[in-house]
C-alpha positions, -999 to +999 in steps of 0.1 A: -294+545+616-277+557+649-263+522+653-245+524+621-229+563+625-216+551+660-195+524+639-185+542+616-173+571+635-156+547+657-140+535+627-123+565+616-099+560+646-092+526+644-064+512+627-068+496+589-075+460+587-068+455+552-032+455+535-012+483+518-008+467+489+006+488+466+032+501+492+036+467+509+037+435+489+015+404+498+030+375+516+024+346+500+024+317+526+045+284+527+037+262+498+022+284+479+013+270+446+020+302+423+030+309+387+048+282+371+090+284+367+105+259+340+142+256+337+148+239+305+184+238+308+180+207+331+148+188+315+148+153+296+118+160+275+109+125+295+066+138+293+060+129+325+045+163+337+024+159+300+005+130+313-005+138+348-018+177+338-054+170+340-062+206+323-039+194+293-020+231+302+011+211+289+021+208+254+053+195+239+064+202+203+095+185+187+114+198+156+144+176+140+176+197+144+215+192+136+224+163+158+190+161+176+156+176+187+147+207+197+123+202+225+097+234+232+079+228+262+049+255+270+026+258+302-010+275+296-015+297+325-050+301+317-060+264+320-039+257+345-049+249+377-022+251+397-018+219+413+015+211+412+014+174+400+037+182+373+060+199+397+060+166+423+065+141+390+091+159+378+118+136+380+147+160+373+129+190+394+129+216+363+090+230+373+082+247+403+058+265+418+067+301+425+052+325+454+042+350+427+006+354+433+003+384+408-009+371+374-030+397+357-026+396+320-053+414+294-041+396+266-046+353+271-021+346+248+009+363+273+003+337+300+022+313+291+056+297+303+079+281+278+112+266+273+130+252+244+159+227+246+180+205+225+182+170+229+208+151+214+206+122+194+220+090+204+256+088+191+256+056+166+275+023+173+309+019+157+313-012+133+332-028+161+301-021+191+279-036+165+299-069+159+305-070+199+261-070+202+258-092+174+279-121+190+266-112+226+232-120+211+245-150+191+257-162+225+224-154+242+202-176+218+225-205+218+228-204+255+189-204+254+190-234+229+212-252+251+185-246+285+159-253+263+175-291+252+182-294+294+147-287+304+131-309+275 
């Protein structure tokens, strides 16, 4: 029991070990794989980040719009497990991995990240573009023909 009250005693003078948290925010160190940042102003809805999420924390819903889709992309914080595939296969950037380490929620449906975007439909071929691809494939297959009858 001596042992012990010598410590603690001692202890009363020392400096604190741990943090001030409350007064002084946590560092997060370099690479840090944090809560999930989506800018949807720059995504191609290409899926890519969909099919390499092994939790399946990535869903993608598509509704038909005036002069395209509207895209909603929305990360599950819950199931995610912070990885950070989808952030490396992102081939336009748009996720990251923020420094914020402080992700207490009570209520599982508030962690989540989403983003909604419009993507716009192809514009359609004039009369003219269509007659232009109709002969260059004309002009394809009879140049095939014409190998073909060389070869043969």
């Amino acid at each position: 029991m001596i042992p012990y009250l010598k410590e603690a005693i001692g202890n009363l003078f020392k400096p604190s070990v741990t943090s001030k948290f409350p007064e002084k925010p946590v560092e997060t160190p370099k690479n840090y794989r944090g809560r999930i940042s989506f800018n949807a102003d720059q995504c191609i809805g290409c899926g890519m980040c969909i099919r390499v999420c092994s939790p399946g924390a990535i869903t993608k819903t598509q509704k038909p719009v005036e002069g395209g889709q509207e895209i909603t992309m929305e990360f599950d914080l819950s199931s995610c497990t912070f990885c950070g595939m989808c952030s490396d296969f992102c081939p336009k950037k748009t996720i990251t991995l923020t420094g914020d380490s402080q992700m207490v929620e009570l209520d599982k449906n508030n962690f989540k990240v989403s983003g909604s975007f419009i993507k716009k439909a192809p514009p359609k071929p004039t009369p003219e573009q269509l007659k232009k691809i109709a002969e260059a494939k004309k002009a394809a297959a009879e140049k095939k023909a014409l190998e073909n009858k060389v070869t043969s």
